[in-house]
C-alpha positions as CSV (number, residue, x, y, z in Angstrom):
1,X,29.7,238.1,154.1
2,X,26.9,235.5,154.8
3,X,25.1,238.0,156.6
4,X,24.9,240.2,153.8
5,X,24.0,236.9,151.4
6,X,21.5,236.1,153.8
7,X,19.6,239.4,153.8
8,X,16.8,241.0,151.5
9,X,19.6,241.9,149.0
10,X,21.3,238.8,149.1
11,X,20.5,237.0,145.7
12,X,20.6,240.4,144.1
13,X,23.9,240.5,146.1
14,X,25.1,236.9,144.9
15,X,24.1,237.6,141.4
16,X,26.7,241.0,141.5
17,X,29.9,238.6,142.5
18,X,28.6,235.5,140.1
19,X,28.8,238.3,137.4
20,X,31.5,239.8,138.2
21,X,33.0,235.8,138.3
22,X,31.3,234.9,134.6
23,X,33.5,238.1,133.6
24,X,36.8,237.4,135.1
25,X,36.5,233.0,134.4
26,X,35.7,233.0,131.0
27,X,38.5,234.3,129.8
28,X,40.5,232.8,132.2
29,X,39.7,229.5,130.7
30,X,40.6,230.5,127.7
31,X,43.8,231.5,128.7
32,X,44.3,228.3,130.4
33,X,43.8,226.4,127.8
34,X,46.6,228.7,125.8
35,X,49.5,228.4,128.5
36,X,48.2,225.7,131.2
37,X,51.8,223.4,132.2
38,X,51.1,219.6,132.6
39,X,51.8,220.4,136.8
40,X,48.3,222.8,136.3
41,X,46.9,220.0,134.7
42,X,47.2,217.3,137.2
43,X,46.2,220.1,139.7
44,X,43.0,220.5,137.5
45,X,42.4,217.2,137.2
46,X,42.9,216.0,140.9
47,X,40.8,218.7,142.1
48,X,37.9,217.1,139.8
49,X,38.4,213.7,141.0
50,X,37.6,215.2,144.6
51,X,34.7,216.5,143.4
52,X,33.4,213.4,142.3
53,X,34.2,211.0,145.1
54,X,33.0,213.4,147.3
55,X,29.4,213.9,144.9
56,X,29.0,210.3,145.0
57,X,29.6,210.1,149.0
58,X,27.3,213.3,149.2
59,X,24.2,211.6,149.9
60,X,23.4,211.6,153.3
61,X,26.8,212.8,154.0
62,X,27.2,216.4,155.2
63,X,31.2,216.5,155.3
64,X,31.3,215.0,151.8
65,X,28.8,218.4,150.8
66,X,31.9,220.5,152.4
67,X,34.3,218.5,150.7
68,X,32.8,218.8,147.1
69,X,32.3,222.6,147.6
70,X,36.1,222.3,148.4
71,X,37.5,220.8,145.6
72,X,34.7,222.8,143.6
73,X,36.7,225.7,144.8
74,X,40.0,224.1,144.0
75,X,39.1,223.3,140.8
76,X,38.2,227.0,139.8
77,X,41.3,228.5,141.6
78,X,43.0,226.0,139.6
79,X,42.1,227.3,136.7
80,X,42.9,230.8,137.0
81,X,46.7,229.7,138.4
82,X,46.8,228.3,134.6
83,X,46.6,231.4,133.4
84,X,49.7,232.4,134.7
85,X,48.5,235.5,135.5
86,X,48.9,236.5,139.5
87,X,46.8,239.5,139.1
88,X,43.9,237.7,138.3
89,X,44.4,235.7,141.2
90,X,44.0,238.6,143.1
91,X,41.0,239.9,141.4
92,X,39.1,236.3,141.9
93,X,39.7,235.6,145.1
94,X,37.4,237.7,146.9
95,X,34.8,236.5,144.3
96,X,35.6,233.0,145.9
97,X,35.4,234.1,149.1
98,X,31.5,235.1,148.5
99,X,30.2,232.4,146.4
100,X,32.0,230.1,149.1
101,X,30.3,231.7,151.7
102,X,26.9,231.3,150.0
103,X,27.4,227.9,148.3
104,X,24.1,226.5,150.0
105,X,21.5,228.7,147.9
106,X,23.7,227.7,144.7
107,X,24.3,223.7,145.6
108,X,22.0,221.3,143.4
109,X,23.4,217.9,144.7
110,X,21.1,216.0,143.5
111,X,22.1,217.2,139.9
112,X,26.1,217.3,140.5
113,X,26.8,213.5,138.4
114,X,24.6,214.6,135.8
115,X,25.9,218.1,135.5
116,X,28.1,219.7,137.2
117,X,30.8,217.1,136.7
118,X,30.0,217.0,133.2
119,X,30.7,220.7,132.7
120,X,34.1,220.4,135.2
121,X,35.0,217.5,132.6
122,X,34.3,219.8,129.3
123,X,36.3,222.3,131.0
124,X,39.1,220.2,131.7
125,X,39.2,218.6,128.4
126,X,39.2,221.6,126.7
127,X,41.7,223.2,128.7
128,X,43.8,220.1,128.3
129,X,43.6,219.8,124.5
130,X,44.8,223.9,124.1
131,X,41.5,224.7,122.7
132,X,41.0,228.3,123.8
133,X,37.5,228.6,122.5
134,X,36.0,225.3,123.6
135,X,37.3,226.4,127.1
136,X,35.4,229.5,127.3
137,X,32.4,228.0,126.3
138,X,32.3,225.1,128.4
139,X,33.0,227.8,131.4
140,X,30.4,230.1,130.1
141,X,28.1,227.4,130.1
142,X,29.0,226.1,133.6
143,X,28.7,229.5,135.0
144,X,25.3,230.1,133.4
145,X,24.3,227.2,135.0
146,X,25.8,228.0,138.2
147,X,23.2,231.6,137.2
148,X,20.0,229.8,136.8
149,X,20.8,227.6,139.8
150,X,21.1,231.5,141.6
151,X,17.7,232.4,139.7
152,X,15.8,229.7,140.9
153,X,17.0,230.2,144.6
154,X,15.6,234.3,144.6
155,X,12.4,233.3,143.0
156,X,11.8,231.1,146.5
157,X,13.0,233.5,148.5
158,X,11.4,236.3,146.9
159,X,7.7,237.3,148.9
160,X,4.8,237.8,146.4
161,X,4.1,241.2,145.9
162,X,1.0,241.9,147.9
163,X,-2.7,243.1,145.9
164,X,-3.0,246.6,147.0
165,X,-6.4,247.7,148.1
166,X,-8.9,248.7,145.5
């Protein structure tokens, strides 16, 4: 899969799965939010708390980089076991999968305290306090963010078309 990521295609690749993730994790949150147990919610809210030590260690710290893409990914997986719904589970993993394997054109580190860990804790709030909209849009957000982070990455990668010949 990094291969492929890694190729001409690859941010119009990356951009396919982070769709096809905006699709299935919205609503996911939202049903989280409806039928989430307090043992989800701990899970959810430990995985953050690995995301943030490791952001703050993250500076000149390649294994906490691997260690916040891990609880990144824990986080996420997290929220779609809240749902209840194993079938989803199923549906999102390979989604995972890719983005995990890709995670370098889509890491901002040096915006992760200001926010990504915001939008994890909006999540998490929302999901906590049953509020099935405010979940949504705090993932919809996120993931949009997540999107533009994707944007900027093919833009840099992307050659200039060349000035054909007159």
């Amino acid at each position: 899969m990094a291969a492929a990521l890694s190729g001409a295609r690859g941010p119009q690749l990356l951009g396919d799965y982070l769709e096809c993730r905006r699709l299935l994790e919205i609503e996911a949150a939202g049903l989280a939010a409806e039928r989430a147990t307090r043992g989800q919610l701990v899970a959810l809210s430990e995985a953050l708390e690995r995301m943030t030590a490791a952001a703050v260690q993250t500076a000149g710290a390649p294994s906490a980089e691997d260690r916040f893409h891990a609880a990144d990914i824990a986080f996420h997986r997290a929220v779609i076991r809240a749902t209840g719904n194993s079938a989803l589970g199923g549906m999102t993993e390979p989604v995972h999968r890719a983005l995990a394997a890709a995670r370098r054109p889509l890491a901002r580190p040096e915006l992760r305290l200001e926010r990504s860990l915001p939008e994890h804790r909006r999540i998490l709030a929302a999901i906590a306090d049953g509020d099935a909209d405010g979940a949504r849009a705090a993932m919809r957000d996120h993931l949009l963010t997540v999107e533009r982070y994707l944007s900027e990455y093919a833009a840099d990668v992307t050659p200039e078309p060349r000035a054909r010949p007159a």
